[in-house]
C-alpha positions in Angstrom: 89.0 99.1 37.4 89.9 103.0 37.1 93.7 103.6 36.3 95.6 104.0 39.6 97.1 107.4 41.2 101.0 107.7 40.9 100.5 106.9 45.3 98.0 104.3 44.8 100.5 103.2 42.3 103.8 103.1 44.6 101.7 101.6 47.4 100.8 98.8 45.2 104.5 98.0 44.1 105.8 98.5 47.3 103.3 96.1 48.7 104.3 93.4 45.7 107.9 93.5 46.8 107.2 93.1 50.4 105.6 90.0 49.8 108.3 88.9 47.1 110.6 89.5 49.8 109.3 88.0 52.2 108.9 84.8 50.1 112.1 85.3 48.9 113.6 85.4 52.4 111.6 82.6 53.5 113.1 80.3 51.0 116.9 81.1 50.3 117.3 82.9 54.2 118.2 86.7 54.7 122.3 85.9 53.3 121.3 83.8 50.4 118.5 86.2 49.1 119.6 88.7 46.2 117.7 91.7 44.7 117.1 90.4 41.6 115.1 87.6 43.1 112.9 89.6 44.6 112.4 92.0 41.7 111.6 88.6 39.2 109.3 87.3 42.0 107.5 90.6 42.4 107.7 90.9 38.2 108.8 94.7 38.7 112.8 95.7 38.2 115.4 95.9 40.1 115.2 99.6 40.2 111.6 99.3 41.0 112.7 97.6 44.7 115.4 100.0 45.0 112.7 103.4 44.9 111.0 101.6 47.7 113.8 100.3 50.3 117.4 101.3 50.4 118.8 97.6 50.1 118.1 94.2 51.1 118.6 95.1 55.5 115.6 97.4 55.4 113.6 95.1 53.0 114.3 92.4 55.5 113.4 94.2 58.6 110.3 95.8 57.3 109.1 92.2 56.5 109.8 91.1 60.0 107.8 94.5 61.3 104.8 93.6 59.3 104.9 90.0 60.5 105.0 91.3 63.9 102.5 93.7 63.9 99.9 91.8 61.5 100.5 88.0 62.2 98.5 85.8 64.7 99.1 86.8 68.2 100.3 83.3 70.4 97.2 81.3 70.9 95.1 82.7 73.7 95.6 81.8 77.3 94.3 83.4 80.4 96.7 86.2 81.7 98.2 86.1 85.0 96.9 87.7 87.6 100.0 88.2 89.8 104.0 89.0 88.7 105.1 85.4 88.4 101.9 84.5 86.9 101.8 86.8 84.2 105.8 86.5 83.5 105.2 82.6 83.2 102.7 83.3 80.5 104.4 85.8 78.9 107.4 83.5 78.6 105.2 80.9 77.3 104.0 83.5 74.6 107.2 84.3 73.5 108.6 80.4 73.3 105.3 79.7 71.0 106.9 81.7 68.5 110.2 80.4 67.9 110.8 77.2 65.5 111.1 73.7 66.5 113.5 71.3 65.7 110.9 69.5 63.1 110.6 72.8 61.6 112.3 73.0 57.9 115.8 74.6 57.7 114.1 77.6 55.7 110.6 78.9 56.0 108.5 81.3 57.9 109.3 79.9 61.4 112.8 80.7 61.1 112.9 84.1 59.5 113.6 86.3 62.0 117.5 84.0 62.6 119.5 86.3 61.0 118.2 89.4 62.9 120.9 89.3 65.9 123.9 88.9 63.2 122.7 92.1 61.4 122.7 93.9 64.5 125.9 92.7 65.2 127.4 93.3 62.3 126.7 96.9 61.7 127.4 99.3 65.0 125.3 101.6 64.0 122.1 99.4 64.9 123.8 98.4 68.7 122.7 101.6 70.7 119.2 102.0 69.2 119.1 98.1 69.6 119.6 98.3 72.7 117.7 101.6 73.7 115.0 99.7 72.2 115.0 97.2 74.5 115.2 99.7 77.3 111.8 100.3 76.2 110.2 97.3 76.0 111.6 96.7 79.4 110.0 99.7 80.5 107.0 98.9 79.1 106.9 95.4 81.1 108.2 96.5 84.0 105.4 99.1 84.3 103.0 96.2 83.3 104.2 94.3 86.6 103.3 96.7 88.4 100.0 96.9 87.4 99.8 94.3 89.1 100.9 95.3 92.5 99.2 98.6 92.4 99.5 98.8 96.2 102.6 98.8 96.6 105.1 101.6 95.5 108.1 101.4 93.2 110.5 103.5 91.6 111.7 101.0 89.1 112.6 97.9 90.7 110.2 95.7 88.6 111.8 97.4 85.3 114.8 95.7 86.8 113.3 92.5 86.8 111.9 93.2 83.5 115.6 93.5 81.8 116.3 90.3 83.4 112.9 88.5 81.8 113.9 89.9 78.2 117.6 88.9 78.4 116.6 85.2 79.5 113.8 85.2 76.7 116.5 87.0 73.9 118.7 84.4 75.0 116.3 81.4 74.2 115.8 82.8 70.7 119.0 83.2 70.2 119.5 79.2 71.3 116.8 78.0 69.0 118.0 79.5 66.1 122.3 78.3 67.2 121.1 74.6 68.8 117.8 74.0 68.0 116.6 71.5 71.1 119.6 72.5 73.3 117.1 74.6 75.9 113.9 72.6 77.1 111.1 75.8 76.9 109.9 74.5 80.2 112.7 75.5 82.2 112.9 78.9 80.6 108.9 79.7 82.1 110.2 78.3 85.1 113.3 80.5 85.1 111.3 83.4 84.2 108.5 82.9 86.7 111.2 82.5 89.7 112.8 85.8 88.7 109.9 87.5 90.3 111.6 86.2 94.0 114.5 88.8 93.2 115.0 91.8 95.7 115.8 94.3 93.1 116.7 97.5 94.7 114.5 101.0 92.8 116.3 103.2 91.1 116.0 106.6 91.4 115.3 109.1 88.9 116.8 113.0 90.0 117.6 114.0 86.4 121.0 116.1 86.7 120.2 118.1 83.9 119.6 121.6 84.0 116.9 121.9 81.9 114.0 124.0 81.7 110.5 123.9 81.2 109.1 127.2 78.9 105.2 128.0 79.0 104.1 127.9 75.2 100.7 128.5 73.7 100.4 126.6 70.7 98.0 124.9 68.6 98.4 121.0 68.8 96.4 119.1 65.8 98.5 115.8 65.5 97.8 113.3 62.5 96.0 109.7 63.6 98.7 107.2 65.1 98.6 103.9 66.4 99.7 103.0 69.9 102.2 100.2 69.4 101.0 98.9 73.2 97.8 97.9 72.9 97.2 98.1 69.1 94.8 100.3 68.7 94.3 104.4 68.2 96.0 106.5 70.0 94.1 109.3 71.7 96.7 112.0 70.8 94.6 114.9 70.8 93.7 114.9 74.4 95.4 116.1 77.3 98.6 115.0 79.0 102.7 114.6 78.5 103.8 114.0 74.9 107.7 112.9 75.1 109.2 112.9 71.4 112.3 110.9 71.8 114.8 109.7 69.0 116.2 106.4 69.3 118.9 107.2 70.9 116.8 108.3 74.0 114.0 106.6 74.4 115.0 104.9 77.9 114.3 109.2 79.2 110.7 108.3 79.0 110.4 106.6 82.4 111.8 109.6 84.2 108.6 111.0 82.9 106.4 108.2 84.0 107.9 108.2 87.5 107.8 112.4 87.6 104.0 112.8 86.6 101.1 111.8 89.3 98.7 109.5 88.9 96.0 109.7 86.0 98.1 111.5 83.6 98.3 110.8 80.5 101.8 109.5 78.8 102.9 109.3 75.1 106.5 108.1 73.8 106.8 109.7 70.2 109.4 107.2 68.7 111.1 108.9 66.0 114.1 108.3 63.6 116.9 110.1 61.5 115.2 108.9 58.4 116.6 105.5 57.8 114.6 103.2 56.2 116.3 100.1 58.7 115.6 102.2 61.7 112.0 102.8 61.8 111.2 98.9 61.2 113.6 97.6 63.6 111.3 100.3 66.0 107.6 98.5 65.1 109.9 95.2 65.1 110.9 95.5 68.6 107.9 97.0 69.9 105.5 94.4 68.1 107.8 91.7 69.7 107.2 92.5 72.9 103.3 93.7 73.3 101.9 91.2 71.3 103.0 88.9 73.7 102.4 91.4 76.8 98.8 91.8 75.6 98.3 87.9 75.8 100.3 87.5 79.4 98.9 90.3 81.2 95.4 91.6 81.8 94.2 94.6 80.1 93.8 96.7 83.3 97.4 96.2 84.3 98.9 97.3 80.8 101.5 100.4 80.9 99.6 103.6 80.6 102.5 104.3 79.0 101.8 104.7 75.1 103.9 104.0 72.4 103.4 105.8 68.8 105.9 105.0 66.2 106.3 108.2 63.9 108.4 107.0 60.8 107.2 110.0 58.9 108.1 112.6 61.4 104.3 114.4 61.2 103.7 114.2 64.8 107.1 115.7 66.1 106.4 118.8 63.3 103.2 119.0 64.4 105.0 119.7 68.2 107.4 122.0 66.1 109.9 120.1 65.4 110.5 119.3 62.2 113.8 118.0 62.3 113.8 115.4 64.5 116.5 112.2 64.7 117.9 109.6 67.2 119.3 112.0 69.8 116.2 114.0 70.0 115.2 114.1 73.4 111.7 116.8 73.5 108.7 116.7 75.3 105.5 118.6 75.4 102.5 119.2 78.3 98.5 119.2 75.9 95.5 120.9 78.1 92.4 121.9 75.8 93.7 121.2 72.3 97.1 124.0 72.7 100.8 122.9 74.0 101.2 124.9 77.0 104.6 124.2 78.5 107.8 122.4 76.3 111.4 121.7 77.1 114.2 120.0 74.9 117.4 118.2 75.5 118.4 116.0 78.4 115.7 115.7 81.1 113.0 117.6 79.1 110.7 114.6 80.0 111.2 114.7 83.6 111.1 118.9 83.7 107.2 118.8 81.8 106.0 115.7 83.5 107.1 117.5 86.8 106.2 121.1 86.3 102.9 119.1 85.4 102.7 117.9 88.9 103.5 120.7 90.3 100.3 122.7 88.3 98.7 120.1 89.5 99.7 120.5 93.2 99.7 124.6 93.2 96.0 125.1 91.5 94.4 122.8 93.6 95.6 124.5 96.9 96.9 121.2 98.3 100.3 121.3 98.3 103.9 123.7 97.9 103.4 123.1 94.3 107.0 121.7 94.3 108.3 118.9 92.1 106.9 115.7 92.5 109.5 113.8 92.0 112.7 115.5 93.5 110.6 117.9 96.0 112.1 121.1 94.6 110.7 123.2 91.9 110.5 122.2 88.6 112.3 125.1 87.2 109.6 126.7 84.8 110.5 129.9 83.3 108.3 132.5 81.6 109.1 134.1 78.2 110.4 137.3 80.8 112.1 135.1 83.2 109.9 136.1 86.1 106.8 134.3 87.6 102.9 135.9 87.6 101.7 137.5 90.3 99.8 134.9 92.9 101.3 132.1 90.9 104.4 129.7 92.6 107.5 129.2 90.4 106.2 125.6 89.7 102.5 126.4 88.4 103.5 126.3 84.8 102.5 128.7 82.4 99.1 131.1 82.2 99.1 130.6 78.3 97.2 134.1 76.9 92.9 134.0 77.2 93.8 130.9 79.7 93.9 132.4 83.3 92.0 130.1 85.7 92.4 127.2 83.5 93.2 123.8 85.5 95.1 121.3 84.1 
């Protein structure tokens, strides 16, 4: 075997003390387990462990991502085909996980315990915890509605959704606190009979005064992975690109609700940096749609997709290189260029309208207002006045463009 690059090198380390850890974890739980354990098992030092993960919270949470995202899905079952159907199953999904009473104290079953007390116990992980969640209620909430397709909603299942995850958070929490206390049965029961709720829909006018500006920009992204339904993401084609820090990431549905049908949405989940953050995103994420992908069938998964962008290449790639957990940005792709941006609060719900609006204005069917609020979507040109023949809510002409459609 040829002698290995200083990356090939690193990757190989860092790989050895994942799986150290994650024996070490296994065995002596998250408390109990020290460095230098993990550094003997992995037969590298202790400063070898410490080049590749911050301290023993990220190690931990990275081995939980990996599990997550690489581990057998629940055994298969057929997906439901209506709301209580698919909620049932998806509870089901979710219970197969979580250890038994027969299970030893320690061990793979019972590694993710200690994940709630961590969050606890440090403030700093509460809001993008809990924006998190936002998300993956989102994301199942849109899934539900897949599967009422004819009949409208603003947000009412997501509702629902929030009220699936806490029950289901709350039966992990159980097993690992009184293992055999809650009967799983009666949690797919409670689950299933939340779909009976008359949840009002929310509404989604974005009280921001934030603008959408016409750009024309190159857009070559790196490869990425949507998180959803674990497999490529198609980031090079057209549509809304929302990059959203973890302190934001629950913006992202104003863009789902503010774009019309058939267009495309990506969340760009991106972080300050920290090496606890970025797993705790692929954590959460894998959590949930590993389990949605079993429950639900494949036409009624969120169009919504989720890439997770630990390195920060596919914000700089939509110029911004210095993104972090209140970043709130989002971009409109046509052709291989970005063509309109905004930042700040409501930039998803200004591109994803002034989108609808193009939409609405070049196709000569409509007041090319915004889809959403039926006003216009506020986009602004570099001069601060509008093209001749064009509405205020076309969008941009980007330069060489004129007469493109989006």
């Amino acid at each position: 075997m040829g002698r290995l690059s200083r990356a090939q090198s690193q990757e190989h380390n860092r790989a050895r003390v994942l799986a150290a850890a994650r024996e070490e974890f296994a065995e002596r739980g998250f408390r109990d387990a020290k460095i230098d354990g993990i550094a003997e098992r992995a037969e590298l030092t202790r400063g070898a462990v410490y080049s590749n993960f911050s301290g023993k919270r990220a190690l931990y949470f990275t081995v939980l991502a990996d599990l997550a995202e690489r581990g057998p899905e629940p055994p298969h079952q057929e997906p439901g085909l209506t709301p209580r159907e698919a909620l049932g199953a998806l509870a089901r999904a979710w219970l197969a996980r979580l250890p038994l009473t027969t299970d030893e104290p320690r061990g793979l079953a019972r590694l993710g315990m200690e994940l709630m007390p961590e969050i606890l116990a440090d403030e700093r992980l509460r809001l993008p915890f809990a924006q998190l969640m936002k998300l993956d209620a989102i994301l199942l909430g849109l899934a539900l509605e897949g599967l009422r397709p004819s009949a409208p909603s603003a947000g009412g299942l997501v509702w629902m959704a929030e009220a699936a995850l806490t029950t289901l958070h709350g039966a992990s929490l159980m097993a690992a606190a009184a293992p055999g206390f809650t009967e799983p049965f009666n949690i797919v029961s409670a689950c299933e009979h939340l779909t009976e709720l008359d949840l009002d829909d929310r509404r989604f006018a974005t009280p921001w005064n934030t603008r959408a500006r016409p750009a024309d920009e190159p857009w070559s992204p790196p490869e990425a992975a949507d998180a959803v339904r674990g497999e490529p993401a198609p980031l090079a084609g057209d549509g809304v690109v929302a990059i959203l820090g973890l302190h934001r990431l629950e913006a992202v549905e104003e863009a789902v609700r503010a774009a019309p049908p058939g267009v495309a949405i990506t969340a760009v989940v991106v972080t300050g940096g920290s090496d606890e953050l970025a797993p705790l995103a692929r954590l959460a994420v894998a959590d949930l749609c590993g389990c949605l992908r079993q429950a639900f069938p494949r036409p009624a998964w969120p169009r919504l997709r989720v890439v997770l962008d630990g390195s920060g290449a596919i914000a700089a790639a939509a110029g911004l290189p210095a993104a972090g957990e209140g970043t709130e940005s989002a971009v409109r792709v046509e052709a291989g260029r970005i063509v309109l941006r905004a930042d700040g609060r409501g930039a998803c719900h200004r591109v994803a309208s002034a989108t609808a609006g193009t939409r609405t204005a070049d196709t000569g069917t409509g007041t090319g207002t915004d889809a959403a609020t039926g006003t216009d979507p506020d986009v602004t040109t570099g001069t601060g006045t509008v093209p001749p023949g064009r509405a205020p809510s076309d969008g941009p002409v980007p330069p060489g463009r004129a007469g493109h459609r989006g």
